[in-house]
C-alpha positions as CSV (number, residue, x, y, z in Angstrom):
1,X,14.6,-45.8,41.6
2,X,14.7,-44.0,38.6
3,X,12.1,-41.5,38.1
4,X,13.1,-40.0,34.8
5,X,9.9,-40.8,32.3
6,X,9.5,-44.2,30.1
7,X,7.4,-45.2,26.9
8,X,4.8,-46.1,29.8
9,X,4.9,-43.3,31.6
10,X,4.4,-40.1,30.2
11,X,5.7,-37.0,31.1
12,X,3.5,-34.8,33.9
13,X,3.7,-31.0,34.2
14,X,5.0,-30.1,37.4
15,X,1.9,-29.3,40.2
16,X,-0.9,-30.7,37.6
17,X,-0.1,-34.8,38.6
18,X,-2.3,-36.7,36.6
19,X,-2.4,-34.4,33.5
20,X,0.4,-35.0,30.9
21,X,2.6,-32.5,29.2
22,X,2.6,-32.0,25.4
23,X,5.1,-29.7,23.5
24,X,3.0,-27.2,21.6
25,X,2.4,-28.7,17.6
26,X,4.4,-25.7,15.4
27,X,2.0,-24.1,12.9
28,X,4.3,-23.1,9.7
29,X,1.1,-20.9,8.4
30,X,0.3,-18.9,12.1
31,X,4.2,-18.8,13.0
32,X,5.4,-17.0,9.5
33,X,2.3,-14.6,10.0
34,X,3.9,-13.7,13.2
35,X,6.9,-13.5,12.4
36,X,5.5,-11.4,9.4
37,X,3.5,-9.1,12.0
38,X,6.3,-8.5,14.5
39,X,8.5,-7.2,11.9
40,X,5.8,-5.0,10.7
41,X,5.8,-3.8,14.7
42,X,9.6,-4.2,16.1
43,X,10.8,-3.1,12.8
44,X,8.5,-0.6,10.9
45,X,8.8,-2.9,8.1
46,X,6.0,-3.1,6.0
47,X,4.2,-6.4,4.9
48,X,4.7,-5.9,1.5
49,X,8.4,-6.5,1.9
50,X,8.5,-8.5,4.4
51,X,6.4,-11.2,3.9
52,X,7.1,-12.2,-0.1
53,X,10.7,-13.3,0.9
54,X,9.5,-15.4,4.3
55,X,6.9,-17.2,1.9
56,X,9.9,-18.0,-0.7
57,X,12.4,-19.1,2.2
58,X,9.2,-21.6,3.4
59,X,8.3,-22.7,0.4
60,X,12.0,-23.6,-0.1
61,X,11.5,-26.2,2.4
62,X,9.2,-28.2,0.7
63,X,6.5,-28.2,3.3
64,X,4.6,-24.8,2.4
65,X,2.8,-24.9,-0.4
66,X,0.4,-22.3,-2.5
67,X,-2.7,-22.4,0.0
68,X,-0.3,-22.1,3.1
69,X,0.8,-19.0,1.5
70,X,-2.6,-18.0,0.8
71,X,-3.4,-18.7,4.1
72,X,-0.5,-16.7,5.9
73,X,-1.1,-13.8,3.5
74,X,-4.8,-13.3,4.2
75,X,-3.8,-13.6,8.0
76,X,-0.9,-11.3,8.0
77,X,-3.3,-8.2,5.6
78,X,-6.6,-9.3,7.4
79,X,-5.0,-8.8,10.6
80,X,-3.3,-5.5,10.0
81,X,-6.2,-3.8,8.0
82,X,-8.9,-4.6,10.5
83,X,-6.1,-4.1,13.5
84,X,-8.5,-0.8,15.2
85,X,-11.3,-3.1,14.9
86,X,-9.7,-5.9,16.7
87,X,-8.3,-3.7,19.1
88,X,-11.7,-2.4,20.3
89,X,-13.5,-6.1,20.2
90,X,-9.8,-7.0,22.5
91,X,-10.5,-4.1,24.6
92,X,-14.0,-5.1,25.4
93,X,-12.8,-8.6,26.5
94,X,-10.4,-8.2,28.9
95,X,-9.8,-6.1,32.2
96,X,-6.9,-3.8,32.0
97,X,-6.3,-1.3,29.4
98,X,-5.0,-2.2,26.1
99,X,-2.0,-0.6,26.0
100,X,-0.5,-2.6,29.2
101,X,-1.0,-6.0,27.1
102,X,2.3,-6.9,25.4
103,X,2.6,-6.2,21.7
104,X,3.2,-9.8,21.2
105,X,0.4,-11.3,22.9
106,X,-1.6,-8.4,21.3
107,X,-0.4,-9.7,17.7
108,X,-1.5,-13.3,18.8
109,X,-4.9,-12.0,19.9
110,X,-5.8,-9.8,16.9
111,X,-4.2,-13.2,14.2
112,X,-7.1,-15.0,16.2
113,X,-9.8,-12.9,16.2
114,X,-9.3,-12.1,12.3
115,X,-10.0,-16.1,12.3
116,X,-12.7,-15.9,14.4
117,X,-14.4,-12.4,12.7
118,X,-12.5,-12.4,9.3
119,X,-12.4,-15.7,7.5
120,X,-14.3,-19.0,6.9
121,X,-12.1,-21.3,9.6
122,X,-14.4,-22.7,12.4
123,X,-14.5,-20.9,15.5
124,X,-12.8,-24.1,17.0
125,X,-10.1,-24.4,14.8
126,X,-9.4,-20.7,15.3
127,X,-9.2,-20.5,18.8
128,X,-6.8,-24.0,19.2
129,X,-5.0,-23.0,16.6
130,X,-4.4,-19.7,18.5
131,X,-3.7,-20.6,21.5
132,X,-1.5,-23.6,20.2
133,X,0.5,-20.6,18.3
134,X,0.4,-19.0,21.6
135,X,2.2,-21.8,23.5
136,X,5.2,-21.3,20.7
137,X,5.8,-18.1,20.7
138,X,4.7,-16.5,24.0
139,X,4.6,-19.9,26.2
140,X,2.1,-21.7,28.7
141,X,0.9,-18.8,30.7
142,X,0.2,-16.2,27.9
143,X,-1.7,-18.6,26.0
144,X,-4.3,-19.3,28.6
145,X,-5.0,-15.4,28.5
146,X,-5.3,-16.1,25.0
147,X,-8.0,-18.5,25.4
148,X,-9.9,-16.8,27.5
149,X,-9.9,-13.9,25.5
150,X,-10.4,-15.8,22.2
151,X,-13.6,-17.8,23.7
152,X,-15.2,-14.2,24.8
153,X,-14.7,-13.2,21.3
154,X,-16.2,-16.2,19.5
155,X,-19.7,-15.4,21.6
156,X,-20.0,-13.3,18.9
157,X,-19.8,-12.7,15.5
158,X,-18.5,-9.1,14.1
159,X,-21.5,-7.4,13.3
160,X,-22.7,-7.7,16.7
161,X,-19.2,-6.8,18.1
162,X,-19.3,-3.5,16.5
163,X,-22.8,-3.0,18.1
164,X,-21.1,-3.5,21.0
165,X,-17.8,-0.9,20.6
166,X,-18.8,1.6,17.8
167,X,-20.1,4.5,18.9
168,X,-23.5,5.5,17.5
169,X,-23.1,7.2,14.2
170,X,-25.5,10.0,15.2
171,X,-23.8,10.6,18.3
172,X,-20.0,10.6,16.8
173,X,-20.1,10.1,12.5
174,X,-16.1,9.9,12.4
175,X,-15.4,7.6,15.3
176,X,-17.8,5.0,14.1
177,X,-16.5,5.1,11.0
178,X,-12.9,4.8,12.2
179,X,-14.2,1.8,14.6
180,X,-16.1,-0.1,12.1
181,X,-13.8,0.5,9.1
182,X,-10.7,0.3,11.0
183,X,-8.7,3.6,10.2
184,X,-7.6,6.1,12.7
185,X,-10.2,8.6,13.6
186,X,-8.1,11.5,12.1
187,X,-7.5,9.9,8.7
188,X,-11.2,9.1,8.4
189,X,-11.8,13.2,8.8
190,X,-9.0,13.7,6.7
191,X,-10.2,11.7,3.9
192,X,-13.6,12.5,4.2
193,X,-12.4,16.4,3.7
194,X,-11.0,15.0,1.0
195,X,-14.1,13.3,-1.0
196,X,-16.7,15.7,0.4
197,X,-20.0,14.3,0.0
198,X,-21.9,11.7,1.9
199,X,-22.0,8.9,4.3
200,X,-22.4,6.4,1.5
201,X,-19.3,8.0,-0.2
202,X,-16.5,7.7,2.6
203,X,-17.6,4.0,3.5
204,X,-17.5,3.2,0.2
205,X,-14.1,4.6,0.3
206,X,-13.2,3.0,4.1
207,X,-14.3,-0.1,2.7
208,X,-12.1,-0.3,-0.6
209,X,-9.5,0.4,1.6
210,X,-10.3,-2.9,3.0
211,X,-10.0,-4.9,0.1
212,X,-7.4,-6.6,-1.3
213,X,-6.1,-4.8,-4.1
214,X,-5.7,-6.6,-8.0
215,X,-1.9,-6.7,-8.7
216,X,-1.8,-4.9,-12.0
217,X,1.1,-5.4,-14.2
218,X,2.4,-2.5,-16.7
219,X,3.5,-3.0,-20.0
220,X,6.5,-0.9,-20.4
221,X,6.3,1.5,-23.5
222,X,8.6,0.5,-26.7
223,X,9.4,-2.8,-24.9
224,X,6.2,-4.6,-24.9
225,X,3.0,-4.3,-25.4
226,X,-1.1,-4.9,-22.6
227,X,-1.6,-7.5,-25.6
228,X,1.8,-9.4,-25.9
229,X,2.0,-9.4,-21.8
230,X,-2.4,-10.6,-21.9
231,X,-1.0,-13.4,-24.1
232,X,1.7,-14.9,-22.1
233,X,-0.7,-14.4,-18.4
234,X,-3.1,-15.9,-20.1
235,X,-6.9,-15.7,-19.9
236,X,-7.2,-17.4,-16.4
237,X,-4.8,-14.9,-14.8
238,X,-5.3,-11.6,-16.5
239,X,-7.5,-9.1,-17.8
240,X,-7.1,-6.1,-19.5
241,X,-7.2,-2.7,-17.7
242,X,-9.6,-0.7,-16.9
243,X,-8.1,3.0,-17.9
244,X,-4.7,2.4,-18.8
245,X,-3.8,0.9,-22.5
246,X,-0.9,-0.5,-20.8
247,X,-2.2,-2.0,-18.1
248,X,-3.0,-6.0,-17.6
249,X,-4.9,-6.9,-14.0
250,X,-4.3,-9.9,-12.6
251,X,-6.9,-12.7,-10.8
252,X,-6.5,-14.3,-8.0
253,X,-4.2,-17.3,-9.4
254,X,-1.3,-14.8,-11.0
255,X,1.8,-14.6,-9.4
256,X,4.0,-11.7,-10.9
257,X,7.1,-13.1,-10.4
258,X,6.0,-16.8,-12.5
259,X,5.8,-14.7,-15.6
260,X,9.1,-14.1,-18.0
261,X,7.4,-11.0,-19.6
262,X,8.0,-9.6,-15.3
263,X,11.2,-11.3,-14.8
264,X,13.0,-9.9,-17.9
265,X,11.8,-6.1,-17.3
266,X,9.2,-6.1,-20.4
267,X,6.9,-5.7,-18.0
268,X,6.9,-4.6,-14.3
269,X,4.1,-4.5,-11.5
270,X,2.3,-0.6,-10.9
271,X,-1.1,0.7,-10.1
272,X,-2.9,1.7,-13.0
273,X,-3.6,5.1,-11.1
274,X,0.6,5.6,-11.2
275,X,0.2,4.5,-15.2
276,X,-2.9,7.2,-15.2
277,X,-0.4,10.1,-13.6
278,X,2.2,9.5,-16.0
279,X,0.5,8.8,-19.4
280,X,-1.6,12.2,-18.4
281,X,1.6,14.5,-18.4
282,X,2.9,12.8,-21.5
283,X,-0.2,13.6,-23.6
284,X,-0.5,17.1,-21.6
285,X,-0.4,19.4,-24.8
286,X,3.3,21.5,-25.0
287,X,3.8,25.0,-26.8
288,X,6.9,24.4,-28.4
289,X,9.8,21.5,-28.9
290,X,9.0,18.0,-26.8
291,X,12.5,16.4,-26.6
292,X,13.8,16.8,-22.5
293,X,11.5,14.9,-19.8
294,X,12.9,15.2,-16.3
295,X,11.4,12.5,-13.4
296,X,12.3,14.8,-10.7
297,X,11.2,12.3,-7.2
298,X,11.9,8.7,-9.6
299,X,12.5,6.1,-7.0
300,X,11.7,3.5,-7.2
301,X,11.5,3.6,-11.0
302,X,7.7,2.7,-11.5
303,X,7.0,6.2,-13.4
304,X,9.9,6.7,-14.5
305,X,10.4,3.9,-16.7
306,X,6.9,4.4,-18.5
307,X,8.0,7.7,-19.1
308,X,11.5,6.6,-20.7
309,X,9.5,4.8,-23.2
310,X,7.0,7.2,-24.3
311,X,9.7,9.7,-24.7
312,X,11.8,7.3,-26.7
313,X,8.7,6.9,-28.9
314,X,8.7,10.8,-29.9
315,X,12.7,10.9,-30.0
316,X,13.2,12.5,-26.6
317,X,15.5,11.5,-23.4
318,X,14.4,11.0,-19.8
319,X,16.6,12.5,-17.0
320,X,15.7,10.5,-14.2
321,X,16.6,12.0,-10.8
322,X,16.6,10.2,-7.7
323,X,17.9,11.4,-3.9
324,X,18.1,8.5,-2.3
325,X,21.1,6.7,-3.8
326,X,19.8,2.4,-3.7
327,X,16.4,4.4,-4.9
328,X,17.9,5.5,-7.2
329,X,19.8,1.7,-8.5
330,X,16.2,0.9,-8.5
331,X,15.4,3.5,-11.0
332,X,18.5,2.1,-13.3
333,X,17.0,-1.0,-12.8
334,X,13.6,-0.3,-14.4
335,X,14.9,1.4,-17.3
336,X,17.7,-1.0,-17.7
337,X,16.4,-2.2,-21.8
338,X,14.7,1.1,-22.3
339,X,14.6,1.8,-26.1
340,X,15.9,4.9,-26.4
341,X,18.4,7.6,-24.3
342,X,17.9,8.0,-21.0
343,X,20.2,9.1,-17.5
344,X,19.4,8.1,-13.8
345,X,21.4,10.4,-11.5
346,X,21.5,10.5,-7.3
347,X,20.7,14.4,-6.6
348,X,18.5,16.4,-4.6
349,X,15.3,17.9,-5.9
350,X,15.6,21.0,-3.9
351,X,19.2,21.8,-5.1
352,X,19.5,20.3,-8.5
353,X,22.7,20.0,-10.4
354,X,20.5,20.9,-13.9
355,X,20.2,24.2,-15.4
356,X,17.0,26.3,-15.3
357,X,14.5,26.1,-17.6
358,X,16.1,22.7,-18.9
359,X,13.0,20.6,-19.3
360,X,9.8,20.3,-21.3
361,X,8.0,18.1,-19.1
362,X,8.5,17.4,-15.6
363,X,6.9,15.2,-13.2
364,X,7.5,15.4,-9.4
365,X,5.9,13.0,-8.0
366,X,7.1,14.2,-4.3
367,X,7.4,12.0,-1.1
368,X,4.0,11.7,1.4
369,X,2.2,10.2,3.9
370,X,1.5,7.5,1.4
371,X,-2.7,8.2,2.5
372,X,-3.6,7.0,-1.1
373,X,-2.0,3.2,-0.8
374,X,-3.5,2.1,2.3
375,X,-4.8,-1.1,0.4
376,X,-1.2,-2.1,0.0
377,X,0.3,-0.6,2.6
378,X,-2.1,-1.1,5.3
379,X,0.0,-0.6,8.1
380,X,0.4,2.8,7.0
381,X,-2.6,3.7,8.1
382,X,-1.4,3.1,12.4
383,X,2.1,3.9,11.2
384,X,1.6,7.7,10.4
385,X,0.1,10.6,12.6
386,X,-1.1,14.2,11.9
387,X,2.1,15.6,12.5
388,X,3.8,14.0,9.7
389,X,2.1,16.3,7.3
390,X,3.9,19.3,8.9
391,X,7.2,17.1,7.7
392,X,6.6,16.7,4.4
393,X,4.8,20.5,3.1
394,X,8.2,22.1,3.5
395,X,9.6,19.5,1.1
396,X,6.7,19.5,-0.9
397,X,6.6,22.8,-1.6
398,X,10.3,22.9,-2.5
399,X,10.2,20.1,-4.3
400,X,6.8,21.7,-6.5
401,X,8.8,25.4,-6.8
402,X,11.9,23.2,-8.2
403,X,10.0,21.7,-11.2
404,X,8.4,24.9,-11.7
405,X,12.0,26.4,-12.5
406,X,13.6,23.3,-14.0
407,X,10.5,23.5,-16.8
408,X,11.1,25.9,-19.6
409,X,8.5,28.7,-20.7
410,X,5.3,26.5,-22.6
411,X,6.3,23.3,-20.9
412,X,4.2,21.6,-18.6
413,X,5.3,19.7,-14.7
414,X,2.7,16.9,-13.3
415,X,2.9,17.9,-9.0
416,X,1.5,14.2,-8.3
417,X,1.0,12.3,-5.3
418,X,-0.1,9.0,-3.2
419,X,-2.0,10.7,-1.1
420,X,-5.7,12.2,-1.0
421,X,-5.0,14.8,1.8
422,X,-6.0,18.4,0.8
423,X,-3.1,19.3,2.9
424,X,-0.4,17.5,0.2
425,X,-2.5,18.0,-2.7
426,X,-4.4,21.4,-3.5
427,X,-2.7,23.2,-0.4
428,X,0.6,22.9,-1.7
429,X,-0.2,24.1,-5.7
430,X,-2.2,27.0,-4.2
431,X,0.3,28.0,-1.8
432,X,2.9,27.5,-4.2
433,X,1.4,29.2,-7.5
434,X,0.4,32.4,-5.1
435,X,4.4,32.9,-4.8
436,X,5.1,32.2,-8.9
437,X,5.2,34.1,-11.6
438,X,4.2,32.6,-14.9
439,X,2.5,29.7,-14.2
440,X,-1.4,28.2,-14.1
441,X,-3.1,25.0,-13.6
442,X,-4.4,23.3,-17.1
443,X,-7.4,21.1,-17.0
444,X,-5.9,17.5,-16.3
445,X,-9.1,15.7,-17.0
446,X,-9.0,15.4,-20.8
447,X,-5.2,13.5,-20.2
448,X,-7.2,10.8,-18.5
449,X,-10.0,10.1,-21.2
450,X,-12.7,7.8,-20.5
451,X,-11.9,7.7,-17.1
452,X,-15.1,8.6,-14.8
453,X,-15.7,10.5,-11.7
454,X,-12.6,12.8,-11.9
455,X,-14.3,15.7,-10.3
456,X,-14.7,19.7,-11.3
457,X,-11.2,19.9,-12.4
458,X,-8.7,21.2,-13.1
459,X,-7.1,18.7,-10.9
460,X,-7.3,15.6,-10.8
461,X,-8.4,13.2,-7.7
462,X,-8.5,9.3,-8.3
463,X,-9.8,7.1,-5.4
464,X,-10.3,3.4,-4.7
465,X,-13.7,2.9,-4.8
466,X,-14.4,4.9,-7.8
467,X,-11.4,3.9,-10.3
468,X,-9.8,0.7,-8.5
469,X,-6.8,2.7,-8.5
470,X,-4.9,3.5,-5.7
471,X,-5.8,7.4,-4.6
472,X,-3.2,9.4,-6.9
473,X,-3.5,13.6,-7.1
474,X,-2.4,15.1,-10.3
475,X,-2.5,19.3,-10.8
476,X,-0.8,19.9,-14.1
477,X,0.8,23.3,-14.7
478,X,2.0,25.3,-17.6
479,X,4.8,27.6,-17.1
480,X,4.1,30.8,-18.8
481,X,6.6,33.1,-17.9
């Protein structure tokens, strides 16, 4: 008799007679935000990077179109910037502590309960759609943990799941803030520090941390122009910016890459707070000649390149000085149709091949724990840990006392950085000014006119929730002796 399965008899999962088996239906969207997520975990990759060429390679196909990548972005950033909060709601549900559930299952869970807490999709499209990605990628048995977890979940909706898990505010301020606002509990002190102030101030900080950020495209100095690049976006897709004059923010339907003015280096993609930081130290005023500008940290070539311009508008040349050798191809890729003379060079900031003294402007814009970009980057956020600050202030401070020397007496360096932590910002300019000779902070607010909200000075502190930039430092300093 043969008892291999026919049109009329379907196939039966072995010990469930009576029930047949189905192969799992494959979910393009839910699969690539996996795939997107375990990279970000397996490979401390970061989404940003990962995910644009995994939507091109789909879309290739021909069955992924512009809402399934809107979908699978919002799933992959939802997911990761509400991760602690999912974690804690996960916690709750099941009955063994999290850290003994695998990181794959865990990814599974936390793309479902962003569904279920995050988005519009009915709760019972989420949780079949999650457990059907579940029976892809983890298999038969997993996914029925997922489906009991997922169901507990949906019994409520996200405010009354952080009733449930937050800890009282009175009883501990800075781990309900981390719990509700999903950041680590040390970064939420940290940035509080940071903005001083009240309650209302650091959520409205935790929060804009949790928004998707505009893309904002810069027009590069002598190549283009905010109006020429507004005029080929287009009024659907663009607007002007809101501090830079060479800024144009996109809306929802603009696509960087679908634009020539992008694709032919006219114009390139930066954060109006990183336009802010460099336009400030080119109008910072100078004692003296204006005609050497160094970019001291330059990779990946954002900074740099609106800096080439501007100094090719006043007849000066850019050196632009990158450790990191392919950083530093980046850098000579963003300048590549820069107007005037310019140099990239591979060096090291600490020991520079230039001569003391060299330079009339100087920005060093020095590497961080990237604090100020958790918007974009917001797997940053779980990626770094306390300790990583005692890592960078050595290199910091080198990397500030370098500039110092490399500017000549009168000239002016911009210390900048992505990151609002006192410990990367005013530490290292005090720390480092106590052990100079000849140098002083200069007011850097009037470089940033019209801005709002920049604080008592000298320094300047941009932030998310006050400027819609990422949260950029800049002290500038005159060297004086």
């Amino acid at each position: 008799m043969n008892d291999q399965p026919t049109s009329s008899q379907p196939n039966r999962r072995p010990g469930r007679p009576g029930k047949p088996h189905r192969r799992p239906k494959k979910d393009p969207v839910r699969i690539l935000a996996f795939e997107a997520l375990r990279a970000v975990d397996e490979r401390d990759a970061y989404a940003n990077l990962v995910l644009p060429p995994l939507l091109r390679k789909a879309r290739a196909k021909g069955d992924f179109d512009a809402r399934d990548a809107a979908l699978t972005t919002e799933l992959v950033y939802g997911t990761l910037r509400r991760q602690g909060t999912y974690d804690a709601i996960v916690a709750a549900c099941i009955d063994r502590p999290l850290r003994e559930v695998d990181p794959p299952v865990l990814d599974v869970l936390n793309l479902g309960v962003h569904q279920l807490l995050g988005t519009r999709i009915p709760t019972h499209a989420a949780v079949s759609a999650s457990v059907e990605l579940a029976r892809v990628v983890l298999g038969d048995g997993r996914a029925k943990f997922v489906n009991a977890v997922l169901r507990k979940v949906s019994q409520h909706d996200l405010d009354a799941w952080l009733e449930r898990v937050a800890p009282a505010y009175d009883e501990d301020p800075e781990d309900h803030l981390a719990v509700v606002h999903s950041h680590p509990r040390w970064v939420v002190s940290a940035l509080w520090d940071s903005l001083g102030g009240s309650r209302a101030g650091i959520e409205d900080l935790l929060e804009a941390d949790n928004e998707r950020p505009e893309v904002t495209l810069v027009a590069r100095p002598g190549r283009t122009t905010a109006e020429a690049v507004l005029a080929e976006v287009g009024e659907e897709s663009g607007l002007p910016g809101r501090w830079s004059p060479y800024a144009v923010r996109l809306t929802e339907g603009g696509e960087p890459g679908s634009f020539d003015v992008v694709r032919s280096g006219l114009a390139g993609v930066q954060d109006e707070g990183s336009q802010l930081v460099a336009l400030a130290l080119a109008n910072a005023p100078l004692e003296g000649p204006d005609e050497k500008w160094l970019d001291g940290c330059a990779g990946p070539g954002g900074k740099a390149a609106m800096l080439a311009g501007l100094a090719a508008g006043r007849g000066a040349t850019l050196l632009a000085s990158e450790k990191q050798p392919h950083r530093a191809g980046l850098v000579a890729k963003a300048l590549d149709g820069n107007p005037g003379p310019y140099q990239v060079i591979a060096a090291d900031g600490t020991r520079p091949p230039w001569n003391p003294g060299t330079f009339d402007r100087v920005l060093m814009d020095v590497p961080c724990t990237g604090l100020g970009a958790l918007r974009r980057r917001p797997e940053a956020r779980w990626r770094r840990r306390p300790e990583d600050l005692d890592g960078f202030a050595p290199l910091q401070r080198s990397l500030l006392r370098t500039a110092l020397e490399s500017v000549r007496v009168g000239g002016v360096v911009g210390y900048a950085t992505c990151s609002p932590h006192l410990a990367e910002t005013r530490a290292v300019v005090d720390d480092v000014l106590k052990s100079v000779d000849g140098a002083e902070l200069i007011d850097a607010r009037p470089m940033m006119k019209g801005v709002p909200g920049l604080g008592d000075g000298p320094d300047v502190q941009l932030w998310p929730h006050l400027h819609g930039t990422d949260a950029m430092y800049l002290a500038l300093i005159r060297r004086t002796g």
